[in-house]
N, CA and C atoms as an extended XYZ file, in Angstrom:
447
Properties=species:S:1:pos:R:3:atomname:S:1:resname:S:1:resid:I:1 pbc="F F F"
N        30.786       35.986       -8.156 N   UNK     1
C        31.123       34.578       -8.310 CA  UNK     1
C        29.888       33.693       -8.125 C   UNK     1
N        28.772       34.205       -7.037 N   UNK     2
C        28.017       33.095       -6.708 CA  UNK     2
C        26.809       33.206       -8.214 C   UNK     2
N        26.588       34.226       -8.869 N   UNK     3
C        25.951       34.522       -9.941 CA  UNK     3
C        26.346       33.874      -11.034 C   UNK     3
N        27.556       33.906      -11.352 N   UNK     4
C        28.317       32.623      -12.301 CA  UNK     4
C        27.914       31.518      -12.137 C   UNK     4
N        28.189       31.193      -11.018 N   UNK     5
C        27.686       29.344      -10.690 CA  UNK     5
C        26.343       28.933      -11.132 C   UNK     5
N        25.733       29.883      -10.457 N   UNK     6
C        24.663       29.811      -10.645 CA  UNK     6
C        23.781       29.922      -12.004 C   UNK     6
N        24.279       30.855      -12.810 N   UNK     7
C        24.084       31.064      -14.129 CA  UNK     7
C        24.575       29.649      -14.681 C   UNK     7
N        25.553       28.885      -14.412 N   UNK     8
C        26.442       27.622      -14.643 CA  UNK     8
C        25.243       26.309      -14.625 C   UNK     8
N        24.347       26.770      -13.318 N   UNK     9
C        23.811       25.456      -12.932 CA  UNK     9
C        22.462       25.016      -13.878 C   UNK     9
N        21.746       26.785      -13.604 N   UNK    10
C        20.936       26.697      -14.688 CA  UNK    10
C        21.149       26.402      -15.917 C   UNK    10
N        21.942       26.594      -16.951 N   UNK    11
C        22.509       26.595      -18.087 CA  UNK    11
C        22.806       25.170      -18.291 C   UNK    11
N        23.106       24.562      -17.308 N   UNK    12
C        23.374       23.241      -17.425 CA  UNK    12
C        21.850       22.490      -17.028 C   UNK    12
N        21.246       22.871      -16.690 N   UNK    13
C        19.577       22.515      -15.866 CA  UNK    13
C        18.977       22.229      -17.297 C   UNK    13
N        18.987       23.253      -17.991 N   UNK    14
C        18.135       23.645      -19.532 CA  UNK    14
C        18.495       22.433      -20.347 C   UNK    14
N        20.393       22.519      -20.864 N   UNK    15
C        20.644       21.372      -21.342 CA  UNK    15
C        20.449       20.327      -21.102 C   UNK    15
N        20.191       19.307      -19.908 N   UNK    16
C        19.987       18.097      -19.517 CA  UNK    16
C        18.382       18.048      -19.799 C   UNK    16
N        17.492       18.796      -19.434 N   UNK    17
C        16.253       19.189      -19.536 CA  UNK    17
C        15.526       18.655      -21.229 C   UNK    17
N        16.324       19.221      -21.895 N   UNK    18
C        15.963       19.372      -23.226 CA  UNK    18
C        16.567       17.976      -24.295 C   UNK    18
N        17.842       17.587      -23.475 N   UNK    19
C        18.290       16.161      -23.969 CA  UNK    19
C        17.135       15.100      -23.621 C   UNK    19
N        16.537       15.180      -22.334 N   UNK    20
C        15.699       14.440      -21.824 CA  UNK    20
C        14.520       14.231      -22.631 C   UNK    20
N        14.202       15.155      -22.947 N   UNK    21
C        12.560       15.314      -23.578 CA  UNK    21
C        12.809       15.000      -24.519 C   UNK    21
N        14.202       15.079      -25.792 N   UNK    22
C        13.759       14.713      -27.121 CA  UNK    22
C        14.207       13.458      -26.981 C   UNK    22
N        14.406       12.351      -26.219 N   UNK    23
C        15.132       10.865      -26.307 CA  UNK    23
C        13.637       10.503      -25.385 C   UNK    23
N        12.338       10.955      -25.841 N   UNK    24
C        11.194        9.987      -24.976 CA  UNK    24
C        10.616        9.023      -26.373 C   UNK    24
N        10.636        8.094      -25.394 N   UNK    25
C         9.419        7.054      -26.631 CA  UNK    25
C         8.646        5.615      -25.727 C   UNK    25
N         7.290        6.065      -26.477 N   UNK    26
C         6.031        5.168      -25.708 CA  UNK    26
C         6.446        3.467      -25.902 C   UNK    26
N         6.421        2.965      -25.090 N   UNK    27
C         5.769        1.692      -25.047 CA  UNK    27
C         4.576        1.011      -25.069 C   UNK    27
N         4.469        0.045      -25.684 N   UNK    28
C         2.593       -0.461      -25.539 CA  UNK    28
C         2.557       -0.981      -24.949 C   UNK    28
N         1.782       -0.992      -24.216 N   UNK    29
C         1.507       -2.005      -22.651 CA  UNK    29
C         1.391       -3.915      -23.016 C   UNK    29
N         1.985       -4.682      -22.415 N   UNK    30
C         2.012       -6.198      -22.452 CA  UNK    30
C         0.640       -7.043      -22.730 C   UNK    30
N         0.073       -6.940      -23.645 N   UNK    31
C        -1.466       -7.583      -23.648 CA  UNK    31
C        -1.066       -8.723      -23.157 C   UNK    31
N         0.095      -10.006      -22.524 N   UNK    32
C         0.192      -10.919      -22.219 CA  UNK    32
C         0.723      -10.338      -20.328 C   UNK    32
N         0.534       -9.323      -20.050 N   UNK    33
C         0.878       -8.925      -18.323 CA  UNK    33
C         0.066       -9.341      -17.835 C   UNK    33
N         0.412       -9.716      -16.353 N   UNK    34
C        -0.149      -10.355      -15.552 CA  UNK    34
C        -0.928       -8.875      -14.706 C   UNK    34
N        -2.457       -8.794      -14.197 N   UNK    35
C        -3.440       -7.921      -13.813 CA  UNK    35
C        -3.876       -7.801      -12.810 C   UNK    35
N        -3.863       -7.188      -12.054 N   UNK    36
C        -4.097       -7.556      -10.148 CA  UNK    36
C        -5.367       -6.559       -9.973 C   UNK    36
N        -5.987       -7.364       -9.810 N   UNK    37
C        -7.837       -6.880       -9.483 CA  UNK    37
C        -8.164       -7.138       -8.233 C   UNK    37
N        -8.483       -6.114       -7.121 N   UNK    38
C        -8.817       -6.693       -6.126 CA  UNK    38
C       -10.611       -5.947       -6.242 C   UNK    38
N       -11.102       -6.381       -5.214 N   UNK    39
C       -12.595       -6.828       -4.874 CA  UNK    39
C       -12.959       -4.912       -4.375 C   UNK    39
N       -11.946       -4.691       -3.680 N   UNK    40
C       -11.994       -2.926       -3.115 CA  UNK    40
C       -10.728       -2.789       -2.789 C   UNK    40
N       -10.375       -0.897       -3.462 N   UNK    41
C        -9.620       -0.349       -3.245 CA  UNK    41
C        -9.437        0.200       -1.755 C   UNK    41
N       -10.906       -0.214       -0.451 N   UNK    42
C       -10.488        0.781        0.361 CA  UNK    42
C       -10.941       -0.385        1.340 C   UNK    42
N       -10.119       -0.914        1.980 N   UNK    43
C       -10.471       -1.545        3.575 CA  UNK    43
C       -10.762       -1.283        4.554 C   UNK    43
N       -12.151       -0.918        4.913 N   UNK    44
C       -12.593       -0.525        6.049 CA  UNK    44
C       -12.821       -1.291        6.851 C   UNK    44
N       -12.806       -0.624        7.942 N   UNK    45
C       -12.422       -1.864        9.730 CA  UNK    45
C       -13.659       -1.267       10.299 C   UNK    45
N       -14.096       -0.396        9.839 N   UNK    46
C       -15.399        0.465       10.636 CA  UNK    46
C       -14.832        1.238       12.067 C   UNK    46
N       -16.029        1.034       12.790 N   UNK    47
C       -15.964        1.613       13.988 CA  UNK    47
C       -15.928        0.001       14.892 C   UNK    47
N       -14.461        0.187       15.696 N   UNK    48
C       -14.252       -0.952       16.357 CA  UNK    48
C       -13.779       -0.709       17.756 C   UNK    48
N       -13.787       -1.325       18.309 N   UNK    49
C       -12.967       -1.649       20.054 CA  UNK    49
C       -11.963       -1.360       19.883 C   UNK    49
N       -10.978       -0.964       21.018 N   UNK    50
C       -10.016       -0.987       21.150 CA  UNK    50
C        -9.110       -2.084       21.352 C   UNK    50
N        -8.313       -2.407       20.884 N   UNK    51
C        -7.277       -4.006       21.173 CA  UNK    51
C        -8.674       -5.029       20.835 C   UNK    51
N        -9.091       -4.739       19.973 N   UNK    52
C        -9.714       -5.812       18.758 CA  UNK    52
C        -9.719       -6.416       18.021 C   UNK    52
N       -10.037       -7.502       17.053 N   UNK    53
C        -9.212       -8.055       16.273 CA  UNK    53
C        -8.575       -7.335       15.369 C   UNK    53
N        -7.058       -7.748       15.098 N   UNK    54
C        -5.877       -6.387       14.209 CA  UNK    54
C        -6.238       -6.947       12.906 C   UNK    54
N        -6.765       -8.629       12.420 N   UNK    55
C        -6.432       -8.808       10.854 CA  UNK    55
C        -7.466       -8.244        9.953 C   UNK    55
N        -7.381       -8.378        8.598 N   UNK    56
C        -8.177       -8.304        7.622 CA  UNK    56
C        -7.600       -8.986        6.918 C   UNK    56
N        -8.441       -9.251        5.604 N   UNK    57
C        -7.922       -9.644        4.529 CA  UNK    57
C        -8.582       -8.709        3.127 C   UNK    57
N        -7.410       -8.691        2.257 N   UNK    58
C        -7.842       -8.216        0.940 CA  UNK    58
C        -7.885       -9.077       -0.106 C   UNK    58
N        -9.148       -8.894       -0.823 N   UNK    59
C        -8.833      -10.518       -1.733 CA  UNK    59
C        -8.524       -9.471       -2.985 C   UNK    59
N        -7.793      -10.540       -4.066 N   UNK    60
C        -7.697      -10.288       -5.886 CA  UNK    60
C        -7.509      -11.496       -6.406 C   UNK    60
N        -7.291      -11.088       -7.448 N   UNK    61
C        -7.650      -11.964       -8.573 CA  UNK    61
C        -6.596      -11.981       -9.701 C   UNK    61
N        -5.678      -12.567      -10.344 N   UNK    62
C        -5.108      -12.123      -11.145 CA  UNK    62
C        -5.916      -12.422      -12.695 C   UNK    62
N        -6.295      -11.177      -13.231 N   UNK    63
C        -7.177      -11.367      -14.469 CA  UNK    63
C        -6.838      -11.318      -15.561 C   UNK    63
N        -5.248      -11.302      -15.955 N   UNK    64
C        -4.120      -11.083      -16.895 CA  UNK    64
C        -3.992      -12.465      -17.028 C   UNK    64
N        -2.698      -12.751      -18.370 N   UNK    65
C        -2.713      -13.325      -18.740 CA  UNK    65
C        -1.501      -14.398      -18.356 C   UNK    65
N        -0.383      -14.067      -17.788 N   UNK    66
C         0.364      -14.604      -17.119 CA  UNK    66
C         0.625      -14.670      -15.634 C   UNK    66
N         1.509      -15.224      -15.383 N   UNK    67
C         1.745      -15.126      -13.447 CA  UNK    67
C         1.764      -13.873      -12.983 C   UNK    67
N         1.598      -13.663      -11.980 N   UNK    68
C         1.405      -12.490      -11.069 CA  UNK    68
C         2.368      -12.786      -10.037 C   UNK    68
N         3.611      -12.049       -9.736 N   UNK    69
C         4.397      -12.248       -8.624 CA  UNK    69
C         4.505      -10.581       -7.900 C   UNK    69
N         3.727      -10.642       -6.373 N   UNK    70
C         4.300       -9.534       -5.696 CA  UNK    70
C         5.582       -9.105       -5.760 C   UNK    70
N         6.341       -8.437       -5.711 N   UNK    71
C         7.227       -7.595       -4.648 CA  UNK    71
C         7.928       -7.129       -4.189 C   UNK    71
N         6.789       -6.927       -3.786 N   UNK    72
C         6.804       -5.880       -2.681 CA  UNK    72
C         5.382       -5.344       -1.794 C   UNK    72
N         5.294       -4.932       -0.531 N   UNK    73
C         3.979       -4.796        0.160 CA  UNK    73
C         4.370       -4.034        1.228 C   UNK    73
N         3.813       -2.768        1.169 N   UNK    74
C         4.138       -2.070        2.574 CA  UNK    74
C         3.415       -1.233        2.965 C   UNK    74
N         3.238       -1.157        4.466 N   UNK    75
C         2.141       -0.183        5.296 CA  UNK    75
C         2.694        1.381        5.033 C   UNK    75
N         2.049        1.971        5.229 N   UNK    76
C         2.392        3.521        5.161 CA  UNK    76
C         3.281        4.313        6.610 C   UNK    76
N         2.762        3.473        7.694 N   UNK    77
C         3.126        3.159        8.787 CA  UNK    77
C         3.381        2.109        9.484 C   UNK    77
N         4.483        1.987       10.867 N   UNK    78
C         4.669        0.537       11.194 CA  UNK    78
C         3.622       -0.057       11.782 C   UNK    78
N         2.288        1.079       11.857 N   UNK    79
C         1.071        0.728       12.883 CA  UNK    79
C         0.065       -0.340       11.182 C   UNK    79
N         0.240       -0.277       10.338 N   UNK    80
C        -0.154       -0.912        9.167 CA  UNK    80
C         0.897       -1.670        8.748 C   UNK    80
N         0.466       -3.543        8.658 N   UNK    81
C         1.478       -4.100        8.344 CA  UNK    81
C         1.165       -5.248        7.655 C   UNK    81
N         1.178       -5.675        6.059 N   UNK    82
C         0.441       -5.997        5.495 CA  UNK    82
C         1.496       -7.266        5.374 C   UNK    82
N         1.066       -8.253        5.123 N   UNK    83
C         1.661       -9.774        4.239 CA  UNK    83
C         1.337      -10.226        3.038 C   UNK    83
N         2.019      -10.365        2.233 N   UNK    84
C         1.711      -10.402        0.396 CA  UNK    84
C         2.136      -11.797        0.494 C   UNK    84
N         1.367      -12.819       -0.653 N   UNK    85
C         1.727      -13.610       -1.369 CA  UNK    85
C         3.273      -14.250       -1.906 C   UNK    85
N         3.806      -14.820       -1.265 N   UNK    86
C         5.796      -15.122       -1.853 CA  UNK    86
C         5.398      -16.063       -3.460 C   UNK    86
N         4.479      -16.939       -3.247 N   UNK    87
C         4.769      -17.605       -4.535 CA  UNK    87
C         3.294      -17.051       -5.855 C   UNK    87
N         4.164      -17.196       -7.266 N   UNK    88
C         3.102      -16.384       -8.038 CA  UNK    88
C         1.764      -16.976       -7.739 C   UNK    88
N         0.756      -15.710       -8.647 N   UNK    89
C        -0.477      -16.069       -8.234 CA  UNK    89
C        -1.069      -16.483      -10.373 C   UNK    89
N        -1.145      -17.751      -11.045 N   UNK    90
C        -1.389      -18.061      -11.957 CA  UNK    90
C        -2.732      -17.144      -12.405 C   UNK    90
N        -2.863      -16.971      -13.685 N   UNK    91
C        -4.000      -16.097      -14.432 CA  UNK    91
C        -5.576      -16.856      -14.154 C   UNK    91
N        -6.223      -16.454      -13.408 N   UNK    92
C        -7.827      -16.262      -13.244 CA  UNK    92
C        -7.715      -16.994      -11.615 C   UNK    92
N        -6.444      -17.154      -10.894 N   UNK    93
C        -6.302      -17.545       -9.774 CA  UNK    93
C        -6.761      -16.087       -8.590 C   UNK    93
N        -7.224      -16.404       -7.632 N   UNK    94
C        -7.264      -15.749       -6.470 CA  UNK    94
C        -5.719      -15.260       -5.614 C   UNK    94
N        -6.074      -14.371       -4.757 N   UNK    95
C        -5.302      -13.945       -3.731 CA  UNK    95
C        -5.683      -13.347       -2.628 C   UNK    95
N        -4.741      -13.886       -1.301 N   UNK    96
C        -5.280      -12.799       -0.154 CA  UNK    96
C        -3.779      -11.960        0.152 C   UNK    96
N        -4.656      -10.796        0.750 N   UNK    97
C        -3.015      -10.136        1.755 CA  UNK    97
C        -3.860       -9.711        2.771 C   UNK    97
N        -3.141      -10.021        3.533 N   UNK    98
C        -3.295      -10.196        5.144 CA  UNK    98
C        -2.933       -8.548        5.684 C   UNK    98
N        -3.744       -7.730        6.317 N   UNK    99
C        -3.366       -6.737        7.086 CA  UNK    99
C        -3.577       -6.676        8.506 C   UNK    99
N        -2.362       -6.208        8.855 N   UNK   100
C        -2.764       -6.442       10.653 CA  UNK   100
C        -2.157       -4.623       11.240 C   UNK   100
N        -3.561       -3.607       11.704 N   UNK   101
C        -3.839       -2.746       12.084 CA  UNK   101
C        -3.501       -2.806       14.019 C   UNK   101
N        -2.673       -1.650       13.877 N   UNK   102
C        -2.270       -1.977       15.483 CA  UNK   102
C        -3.291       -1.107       16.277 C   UNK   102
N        -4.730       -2.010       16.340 N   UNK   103
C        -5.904       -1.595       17.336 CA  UNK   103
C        -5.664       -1.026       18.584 C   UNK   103
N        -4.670       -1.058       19.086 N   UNK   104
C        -4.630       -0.082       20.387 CA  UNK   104
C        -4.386        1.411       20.128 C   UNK   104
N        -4.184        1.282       19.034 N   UNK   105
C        -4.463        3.376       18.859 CA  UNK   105
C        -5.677        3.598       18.731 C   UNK   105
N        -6.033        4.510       19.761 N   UNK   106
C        -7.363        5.193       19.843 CA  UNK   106
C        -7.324        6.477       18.479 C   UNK   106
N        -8.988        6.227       17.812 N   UNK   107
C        -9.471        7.444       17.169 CA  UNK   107
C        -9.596        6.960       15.698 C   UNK   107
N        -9.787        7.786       14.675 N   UNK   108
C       -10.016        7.675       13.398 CA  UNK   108
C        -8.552        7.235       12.841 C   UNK   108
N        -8.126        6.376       12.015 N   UNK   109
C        -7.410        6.064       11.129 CA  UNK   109
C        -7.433        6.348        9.462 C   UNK   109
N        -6.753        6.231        8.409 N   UNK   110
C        -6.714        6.446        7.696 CA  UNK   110
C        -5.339        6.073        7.066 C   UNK   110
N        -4.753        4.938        6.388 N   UNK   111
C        -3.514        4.400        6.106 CA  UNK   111
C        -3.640        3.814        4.787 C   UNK   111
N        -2.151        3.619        4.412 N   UNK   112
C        -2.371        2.710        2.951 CA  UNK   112
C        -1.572        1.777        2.719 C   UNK   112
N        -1.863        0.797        2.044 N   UNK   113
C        -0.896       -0.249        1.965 CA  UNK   113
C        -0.482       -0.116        0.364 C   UNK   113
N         0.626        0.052        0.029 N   UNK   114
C         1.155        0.042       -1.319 CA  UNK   114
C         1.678       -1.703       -2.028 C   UNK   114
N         1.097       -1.828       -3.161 N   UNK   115
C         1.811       -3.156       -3.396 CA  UNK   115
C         2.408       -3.215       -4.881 C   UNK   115
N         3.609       -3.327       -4.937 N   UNK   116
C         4.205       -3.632       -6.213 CA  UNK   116
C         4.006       -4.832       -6.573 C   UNK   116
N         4.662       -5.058       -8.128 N   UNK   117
C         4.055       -6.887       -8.992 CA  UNK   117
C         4.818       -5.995      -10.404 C   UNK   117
N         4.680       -7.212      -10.821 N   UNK   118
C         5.088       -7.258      -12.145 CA  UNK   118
C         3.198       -7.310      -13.445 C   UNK   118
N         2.600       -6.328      -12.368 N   UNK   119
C         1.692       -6.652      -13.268 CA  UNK   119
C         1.488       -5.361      -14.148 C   UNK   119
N         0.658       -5.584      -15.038 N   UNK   120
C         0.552       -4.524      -16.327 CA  UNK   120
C        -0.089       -3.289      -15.763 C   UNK   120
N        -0.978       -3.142      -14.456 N   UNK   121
C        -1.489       -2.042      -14.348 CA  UNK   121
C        -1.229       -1.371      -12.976 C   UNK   121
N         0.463       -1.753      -12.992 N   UNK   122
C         1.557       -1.227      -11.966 CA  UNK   122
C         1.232       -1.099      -10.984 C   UNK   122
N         1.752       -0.503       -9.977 N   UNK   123
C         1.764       -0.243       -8.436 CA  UNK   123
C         0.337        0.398       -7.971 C   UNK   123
N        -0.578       -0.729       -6.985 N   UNK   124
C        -1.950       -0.612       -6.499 CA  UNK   124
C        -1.632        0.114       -5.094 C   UNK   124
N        -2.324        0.957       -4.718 N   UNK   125
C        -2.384        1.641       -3.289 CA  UNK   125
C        -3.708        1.220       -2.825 C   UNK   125
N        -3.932        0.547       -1.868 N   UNK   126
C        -4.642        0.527       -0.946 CA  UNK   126
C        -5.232        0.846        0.208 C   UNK   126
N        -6.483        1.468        0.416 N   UNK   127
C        -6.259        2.773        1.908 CA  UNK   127
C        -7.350        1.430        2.555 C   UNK   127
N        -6.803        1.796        3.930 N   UNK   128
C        -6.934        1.100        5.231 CA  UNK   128
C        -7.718        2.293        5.799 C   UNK   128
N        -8.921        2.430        6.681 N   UNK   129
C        -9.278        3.138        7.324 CA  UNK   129
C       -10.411        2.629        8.334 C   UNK   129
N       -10.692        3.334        9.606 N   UNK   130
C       -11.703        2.842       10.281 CA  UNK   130
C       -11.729        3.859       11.810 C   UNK   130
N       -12.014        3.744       12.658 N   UNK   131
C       -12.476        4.265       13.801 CA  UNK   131
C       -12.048        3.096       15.061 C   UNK   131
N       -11.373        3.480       16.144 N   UNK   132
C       -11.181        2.883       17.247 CA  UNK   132
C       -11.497        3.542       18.318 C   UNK   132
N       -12.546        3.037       19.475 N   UNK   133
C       -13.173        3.342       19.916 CA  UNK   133
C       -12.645        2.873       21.349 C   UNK   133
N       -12.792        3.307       22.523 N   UNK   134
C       -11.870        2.986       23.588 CA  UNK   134
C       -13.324        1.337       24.018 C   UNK   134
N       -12.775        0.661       24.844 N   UNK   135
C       -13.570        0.026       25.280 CA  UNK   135
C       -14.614       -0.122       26.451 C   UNK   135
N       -15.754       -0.692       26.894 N   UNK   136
C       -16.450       -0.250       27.670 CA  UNK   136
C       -15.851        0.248       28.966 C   UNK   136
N       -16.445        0.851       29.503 N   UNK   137
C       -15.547        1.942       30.487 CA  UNK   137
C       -14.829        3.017       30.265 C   UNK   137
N       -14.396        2.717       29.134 N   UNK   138
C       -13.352        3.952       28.266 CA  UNK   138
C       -11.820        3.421       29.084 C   UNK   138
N       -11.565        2.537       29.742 N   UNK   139
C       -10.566        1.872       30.213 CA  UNK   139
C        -9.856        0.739       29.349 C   UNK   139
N        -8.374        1.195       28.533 N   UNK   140
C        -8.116        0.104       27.517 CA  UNK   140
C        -7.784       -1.401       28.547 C   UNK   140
N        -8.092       -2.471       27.644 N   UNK   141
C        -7.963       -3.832       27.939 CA  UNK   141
C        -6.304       -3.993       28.059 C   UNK   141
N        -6.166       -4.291       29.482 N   UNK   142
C        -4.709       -5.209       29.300 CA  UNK   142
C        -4.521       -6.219       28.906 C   UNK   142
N        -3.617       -7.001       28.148 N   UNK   143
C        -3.477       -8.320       27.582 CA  UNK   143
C        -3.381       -9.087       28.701 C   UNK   143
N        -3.068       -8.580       29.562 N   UNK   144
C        -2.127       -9.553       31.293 CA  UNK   144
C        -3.475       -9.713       32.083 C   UNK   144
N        -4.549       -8.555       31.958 N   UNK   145
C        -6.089       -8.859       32.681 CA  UNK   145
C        -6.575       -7.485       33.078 C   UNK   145
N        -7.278       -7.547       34.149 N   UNK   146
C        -7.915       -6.176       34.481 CA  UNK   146
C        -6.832       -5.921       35.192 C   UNK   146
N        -7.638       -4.224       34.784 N   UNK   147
C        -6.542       -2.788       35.541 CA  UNK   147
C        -7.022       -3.062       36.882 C   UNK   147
N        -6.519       -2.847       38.297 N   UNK   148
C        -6.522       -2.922       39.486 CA  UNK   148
C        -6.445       -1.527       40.072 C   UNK   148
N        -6.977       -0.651       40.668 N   UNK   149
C        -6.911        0.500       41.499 CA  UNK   149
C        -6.401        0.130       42.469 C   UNK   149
């Protein structure tokens, strides 16, 4: 019985398979889409302190031909947490997105910020990376003041 089914599932796998592939057809890309160019694909924070400043910014540009509207914008983790643009960004206009890196993790990083748009050269990934380094003493900074023995 379980050989039947199974013979069943495949058999049915092939057919859906093969409907799929002959119903494909290209589209030409929007020569009037809106184009999201940023300055660098990779945001480096370097080698920094610990509980240091968390922001950055990423700049672009929209170099297309119509509006540019994000969204969508998201860290790879909740320790990466990026802020996109709400209202469009007009053609040869600028943009920032704001990333804020949660600096109290000690050590090498490596993260990405993904951002959707309605633009012609689809969904941009952005890698976040840098080094956090404990602070002098190797004792992290409390926000409330110094550690007390």
């Amino acid at each position: 019985m379980k050989k039947f089914i199974l013979s069943l599932v495949l058999a049915a796998g092939t057919v859906f398979t093969s409907f799929a592939q002959g119903d494909q057809t290209t589209t030409a890309p929007d020569p009037n889409a809106p184009i999201i160019t940023f300055e660098t694909n990779v945001l480096d924070y370097g080698t920094i302190k610990q509980n240091s400043e968390p922001f950055r910014t990423i700049k672009f540009t929209n170099t297309g031909k119509s509006p540019l509207i994000i969204t969508n914008c998201a860290g790879s983790c909740g320790c990466t947490v990026p802020t996109c643009p709400v209202e469009p960004i007009m053609p040869g206009e600028k943009g920032e997105i704001q990333v804020r890196y949660a600096t109290d993790r000690m050590g090498a990083f490596n993260k990405t910020v993904t951002i959707n748009s309605n633009a012609g050269n689809g969904t941009v990934i952005i890698t976040i990376k840098g080094t956090v380094e404990p602070n002098d003493g190797g004792l992290p900074v409390k926000k409330d003041g110094p550690t007390a023995n």
